[in-house]
C-alpha positions in Angstrom: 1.5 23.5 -14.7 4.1 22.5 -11.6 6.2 25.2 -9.8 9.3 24.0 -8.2 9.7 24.0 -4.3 12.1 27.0 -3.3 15.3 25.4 -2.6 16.2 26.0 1.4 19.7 26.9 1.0 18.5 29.8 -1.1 16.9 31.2 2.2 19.1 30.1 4.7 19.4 33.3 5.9 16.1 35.1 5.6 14.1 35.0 8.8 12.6 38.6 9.7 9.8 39.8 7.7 10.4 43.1 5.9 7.8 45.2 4.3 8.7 48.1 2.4 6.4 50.8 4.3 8.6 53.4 2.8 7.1 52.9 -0.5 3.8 51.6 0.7 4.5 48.2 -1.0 2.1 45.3 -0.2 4.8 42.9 -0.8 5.9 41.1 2.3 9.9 40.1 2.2 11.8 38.0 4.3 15.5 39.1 4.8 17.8 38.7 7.9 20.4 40.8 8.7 23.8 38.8 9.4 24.8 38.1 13.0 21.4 37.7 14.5 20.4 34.6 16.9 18.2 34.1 14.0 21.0 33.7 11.3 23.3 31.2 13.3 20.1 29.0 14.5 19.6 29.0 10.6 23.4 27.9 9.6 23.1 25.1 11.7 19.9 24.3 10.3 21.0 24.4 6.7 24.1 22.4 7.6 22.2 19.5 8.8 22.2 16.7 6.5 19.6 14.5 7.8 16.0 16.2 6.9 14.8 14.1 10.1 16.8 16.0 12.2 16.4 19.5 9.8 12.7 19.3 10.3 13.1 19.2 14.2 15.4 22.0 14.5 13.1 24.1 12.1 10.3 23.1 14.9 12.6 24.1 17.6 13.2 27.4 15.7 9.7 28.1 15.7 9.2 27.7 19.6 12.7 29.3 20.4 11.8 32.5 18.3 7.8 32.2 19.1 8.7 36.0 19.8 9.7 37.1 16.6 6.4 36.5 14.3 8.9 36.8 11.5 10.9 33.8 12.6 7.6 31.5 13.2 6.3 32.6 9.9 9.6 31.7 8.1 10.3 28.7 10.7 6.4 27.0 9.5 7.5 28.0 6.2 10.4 25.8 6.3 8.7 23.2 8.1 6.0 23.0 5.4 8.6 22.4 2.6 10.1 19.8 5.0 6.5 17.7 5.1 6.1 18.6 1.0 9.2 17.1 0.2 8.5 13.7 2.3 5.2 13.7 0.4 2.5 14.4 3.7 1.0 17.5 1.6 -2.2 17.7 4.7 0.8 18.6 6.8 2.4 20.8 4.2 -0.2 22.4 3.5 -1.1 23.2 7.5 2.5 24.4 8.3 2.2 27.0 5.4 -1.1 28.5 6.2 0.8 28.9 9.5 3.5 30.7 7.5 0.8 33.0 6.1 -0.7 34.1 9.5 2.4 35.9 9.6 3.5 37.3 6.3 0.0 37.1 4.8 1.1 39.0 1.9 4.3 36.9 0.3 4.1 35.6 -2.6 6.8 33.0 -2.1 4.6 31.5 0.6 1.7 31.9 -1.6 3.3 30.6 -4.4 4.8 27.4 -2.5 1.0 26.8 -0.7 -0.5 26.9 -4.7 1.6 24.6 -5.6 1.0 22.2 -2.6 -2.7 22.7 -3.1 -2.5 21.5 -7.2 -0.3 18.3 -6.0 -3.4 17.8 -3.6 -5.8 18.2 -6.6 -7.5 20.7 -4.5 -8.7 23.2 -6.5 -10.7 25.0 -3.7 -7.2 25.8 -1.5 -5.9 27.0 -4.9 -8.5 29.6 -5.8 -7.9 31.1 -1.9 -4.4 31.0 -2.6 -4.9 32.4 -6.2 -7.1 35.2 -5.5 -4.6 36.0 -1.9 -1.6 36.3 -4.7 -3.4 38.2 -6.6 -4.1 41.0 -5.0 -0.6 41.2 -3.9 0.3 41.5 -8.1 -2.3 44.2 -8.4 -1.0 46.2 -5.5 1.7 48.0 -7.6 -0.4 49.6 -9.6 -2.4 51.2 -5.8 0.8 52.3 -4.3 0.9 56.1 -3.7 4.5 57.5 -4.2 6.2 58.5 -1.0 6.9 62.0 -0.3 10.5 63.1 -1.6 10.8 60.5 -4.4 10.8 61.7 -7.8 8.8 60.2 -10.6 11.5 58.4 -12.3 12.3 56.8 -9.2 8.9 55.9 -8.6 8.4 54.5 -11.5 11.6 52.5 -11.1 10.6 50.7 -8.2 7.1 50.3 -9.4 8.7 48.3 -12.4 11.4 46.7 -10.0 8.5 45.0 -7.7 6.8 43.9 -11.1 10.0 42.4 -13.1 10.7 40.8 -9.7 7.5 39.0 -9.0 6.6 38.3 -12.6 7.2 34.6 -12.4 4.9 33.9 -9.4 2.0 36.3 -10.7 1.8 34.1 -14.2 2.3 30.7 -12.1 -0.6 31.8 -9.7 -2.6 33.3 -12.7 -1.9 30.1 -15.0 -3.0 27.3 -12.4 -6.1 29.4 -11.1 -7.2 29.1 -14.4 -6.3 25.3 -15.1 -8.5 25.1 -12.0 -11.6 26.4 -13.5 -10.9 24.4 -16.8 -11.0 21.5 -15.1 -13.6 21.9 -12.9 -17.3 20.0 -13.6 -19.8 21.5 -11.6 -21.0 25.0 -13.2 -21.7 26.6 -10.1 -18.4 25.6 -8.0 -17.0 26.6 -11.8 -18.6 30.1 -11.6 -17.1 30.8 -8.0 -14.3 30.5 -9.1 -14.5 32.7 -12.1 -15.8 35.0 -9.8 -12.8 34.9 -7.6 -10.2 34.7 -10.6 -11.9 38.1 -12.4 -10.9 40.8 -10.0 -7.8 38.5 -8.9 -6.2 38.9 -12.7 -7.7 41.8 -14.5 -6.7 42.2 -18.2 -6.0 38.3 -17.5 -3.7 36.7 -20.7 -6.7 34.5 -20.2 -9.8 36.9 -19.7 -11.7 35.4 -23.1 -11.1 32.2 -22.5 -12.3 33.0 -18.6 -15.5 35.0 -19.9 -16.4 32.0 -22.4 -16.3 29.4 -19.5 -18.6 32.2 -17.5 -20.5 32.1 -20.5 -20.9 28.2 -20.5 -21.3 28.0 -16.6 -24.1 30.7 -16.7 -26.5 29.1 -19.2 -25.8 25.7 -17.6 -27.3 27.7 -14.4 -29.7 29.3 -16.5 -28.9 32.7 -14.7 -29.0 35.1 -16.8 -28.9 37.6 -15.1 -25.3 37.0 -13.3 -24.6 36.6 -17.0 -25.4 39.7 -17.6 -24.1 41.5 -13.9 -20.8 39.4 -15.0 -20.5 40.6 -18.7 -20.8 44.4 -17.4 -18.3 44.1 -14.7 -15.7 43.0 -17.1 -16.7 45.4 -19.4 -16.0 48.0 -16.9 -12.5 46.7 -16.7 -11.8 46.3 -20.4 -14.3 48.1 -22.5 -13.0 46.0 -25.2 -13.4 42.8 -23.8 -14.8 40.5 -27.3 -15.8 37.4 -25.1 -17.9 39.8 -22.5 -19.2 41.8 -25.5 -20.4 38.5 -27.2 -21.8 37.1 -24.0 -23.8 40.5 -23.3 -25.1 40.4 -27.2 -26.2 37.0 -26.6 -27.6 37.4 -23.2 -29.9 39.9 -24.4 -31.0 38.7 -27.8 -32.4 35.7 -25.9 -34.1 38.2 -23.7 -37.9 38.9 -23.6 -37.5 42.2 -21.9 -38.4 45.4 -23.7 -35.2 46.8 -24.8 -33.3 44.2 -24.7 -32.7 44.0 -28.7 -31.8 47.2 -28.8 -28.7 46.3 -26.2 -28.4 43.3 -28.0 -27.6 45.3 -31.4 -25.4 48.2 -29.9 -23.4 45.2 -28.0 -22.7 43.0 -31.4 -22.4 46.1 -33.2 -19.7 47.0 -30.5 -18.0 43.5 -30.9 -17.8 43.8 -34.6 -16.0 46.7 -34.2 -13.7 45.5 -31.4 -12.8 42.4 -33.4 -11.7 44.1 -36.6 -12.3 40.4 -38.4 -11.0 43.0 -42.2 -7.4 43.7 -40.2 -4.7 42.5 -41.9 -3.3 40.8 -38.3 -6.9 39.5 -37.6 -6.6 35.8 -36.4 -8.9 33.3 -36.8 -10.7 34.2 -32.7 -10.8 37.5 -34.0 -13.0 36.8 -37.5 -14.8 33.7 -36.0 -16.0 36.4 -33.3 -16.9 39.0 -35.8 -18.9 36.5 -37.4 -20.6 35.4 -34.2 -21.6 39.0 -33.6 -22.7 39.3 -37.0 -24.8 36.4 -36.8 -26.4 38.1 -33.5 -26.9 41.3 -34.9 -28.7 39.7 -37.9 -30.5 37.6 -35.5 -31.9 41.1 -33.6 -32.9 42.4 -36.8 -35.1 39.8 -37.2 -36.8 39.7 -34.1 -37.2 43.2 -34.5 -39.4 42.2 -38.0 -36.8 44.4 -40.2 -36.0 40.8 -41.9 -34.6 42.5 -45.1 -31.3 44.3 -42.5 -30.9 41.3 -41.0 -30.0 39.1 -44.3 -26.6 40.9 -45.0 -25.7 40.4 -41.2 -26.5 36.9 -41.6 -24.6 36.4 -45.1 -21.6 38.2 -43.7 -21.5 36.1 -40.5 -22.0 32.9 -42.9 -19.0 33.9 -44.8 -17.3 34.7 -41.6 -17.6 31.2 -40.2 -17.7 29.0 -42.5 -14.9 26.4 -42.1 -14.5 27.7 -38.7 -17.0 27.0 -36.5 -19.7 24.6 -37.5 -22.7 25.3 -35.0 -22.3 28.7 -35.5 -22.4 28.5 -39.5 -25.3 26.3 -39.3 -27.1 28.8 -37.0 -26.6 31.4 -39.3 -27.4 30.3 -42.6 -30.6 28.8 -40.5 -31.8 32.0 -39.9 -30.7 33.4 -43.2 -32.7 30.7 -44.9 -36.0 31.7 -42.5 -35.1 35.7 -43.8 -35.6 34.5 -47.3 -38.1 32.4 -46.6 -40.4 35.1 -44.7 -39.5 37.4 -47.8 -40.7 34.5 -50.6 -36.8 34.4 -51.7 -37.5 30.6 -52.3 -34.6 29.7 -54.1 -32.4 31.6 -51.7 -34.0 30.1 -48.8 -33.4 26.2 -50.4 -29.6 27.3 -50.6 -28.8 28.4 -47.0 -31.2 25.6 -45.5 -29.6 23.2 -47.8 -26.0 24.4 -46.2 -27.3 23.6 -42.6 -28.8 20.7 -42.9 -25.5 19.0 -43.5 -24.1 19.6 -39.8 -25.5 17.8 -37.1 -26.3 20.5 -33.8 -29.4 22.1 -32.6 -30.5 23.3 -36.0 -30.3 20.8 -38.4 -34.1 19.4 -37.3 -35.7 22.9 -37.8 -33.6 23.3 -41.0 -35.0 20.0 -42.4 -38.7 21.0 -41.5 -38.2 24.4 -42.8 -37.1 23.5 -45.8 -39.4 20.8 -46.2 -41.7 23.3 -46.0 -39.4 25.5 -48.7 -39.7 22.9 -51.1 -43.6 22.4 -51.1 -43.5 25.6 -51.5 -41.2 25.7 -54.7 -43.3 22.4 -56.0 -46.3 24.7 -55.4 -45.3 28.2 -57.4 -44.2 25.3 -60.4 
């Protein structure tokens, strides 16, 4: 995803910060007001055809006005979109953390350095500038109404600033997360999930995030960050199906006592989250019913109560089949190891027979199993 370059002429007249302390905003706004030494040094500026030349008088600004942090922040502003559009993004990308010294909290900045940062392919610039914009989106929701405003026109203004900065929020939100999609290494992957989480909360993106925190964290083997990470987005959206999946998972897998009695309550809470019967239920929604299904069923049986666990188990197979392969396969593995523990041989045969068919991680204990299934069968003949 690009973002274009804020044309210049658009701000040839913005030079002073303004921050709206009246109404406790945490949006920094640059605005000039008409007349100023500022404003005329600017007209010239913007009337200067050679960029050569522009990008010396926007240096010259910067010294002349070193007074006015408003006028260096915008002046090294400028001067970065100068170096970006001759292509020397180092320098761009200096100049506008300059810009940021002094108006640390505008998202046009921040929005210009992001982009700079993703033409750099450097996705470690873009988290910082990610998570810094960020926090500026969430700070509408924090501000206290000011004494003497009503709460109409509070809430006005409150959807004023969000309407108004909509666009730079989803640009910043969109590349953070292209970042951590296309980021290798699990760890550097899990920073930046880490950053991105409290950046962006109720992200458009937060299952797709909380699967690739999923992913990162059994790469790492660190379950327990799995687990700290699962409950802090559950704490931020109770409803959350990826962190209630990963939390189900987590524990089944867990040797701790208790732990598949939190696996249970958190796939039972996932089931009822993803509402796979719903007419509007799409297919995330009843491949994720299935997958806690298939967990629950999976809990049951390493709690010994095999004969609960095989509805869980059918259900999830029904679920998923079609859908999503390695979870099918898991699912009618276990189902065939319920029947087989309960001398359903025939049963058994079946569901082993279905995984055995889909290469993954359980096709080679469904083929011994049901090796064993069939000697079995010969056996009671």
């Amino acid at each position: 995803m690009s973002h274009s370059r804020c044309p210049v002429a658009l701000l040839a007249f913005l030079s002073i910060v303004f921050i709206a302390l009246a109404l406790h905003a945490q949006v920094d706004r640059i605005i000039i007001p008409a007349g100023t030494p500022e404003d005329q040094a600017l007209q010239a500026i913007t009337n200067e055809p050679d960029p050569q030349k522009k990008l010396a008088m926007y240096q010259d600004f910067a010294q002349k006005f070193a007074s006015n942090p408003a006028a260096v922040a915008y002046g090294n502003w400028q001067i970065s979109q100068s170096y970006q559009a001759a292509g020397d993004l180092q320098k761009a990308l200096e100049y506008g953390d300059k810009a940021l010294v002094g108006s640390p909290h505008n998202l046009d900045i921040i929005v210009s350095q992001a982009g700079i940062a993703q033409q750099m392919k450097n996705n470690a610039k873009l988290m910082d500038y990610s998570a810094q914009g960020g926090e500026v989106c969430n700070s509408f929701a924090k501000e206290s109404k000011p004494e003497g405003m009503s709460d109409q026109e509070f809430a006005a203004h409150v959807e004023d600033e969000k309407n108004s900065t909509k666009n730079s929020c989803e640009f910043l939100e969109a590349t953070a997360f292209n970042a951590i999609g296309s980021e290798n290494d699990a760890r550097t992957r899990m920073n930046y999930i880490e950053r991105f989480t409290p950046a962006f909360p109720k992200s458009r993106f937060e299952d797709q995030i909380t699967s690739y925190a999923m992913v990162s964290l059994s790469e790492l083997k660190d379950t327990s960050r799995m687990v700290a990470y699962g409950e802090k987005t559950l704490q931020a959206n109770p409803n959350s199906l990826a962190a209630l999946l990963l939390l189900a998972n987590s524990y089944v897998e867990d040797p701790k006592p208790g732990s598949l009695n939190k696996a249970i309550t958190y796939a039972e809470k996932a089931i009822a989250a993803a509402k796979a019967d719903a007419p509007e239920a799409d297919r995330s929604h009843r491949v994720s019913a299935g997958v806690a299904h298939y967990t629950l069923g999976y809990a049951y049986l390493k709690q010994d109560k095999t004969a609960a666990g095989i509805p869980e188990l059918k259900t999830a197979g029904t679920l998923l089949k079609g859908q999503d392969d390695q979870y099918y396969a898991l699912a009618m593995f276990r189902l065939g190891f319920a029947y087989a523990k309960l001398n359903r041989v025939s049963e058994a045969r079946d569901a082993l027979s279905e995984t055995v068919k889909i290469a993954g991680p359980a096709q080679q204990p469904a083929q011994d199993l049901l090796a064993k299934v069939n000697a079995a069968r010969a056996k009671g003949k």
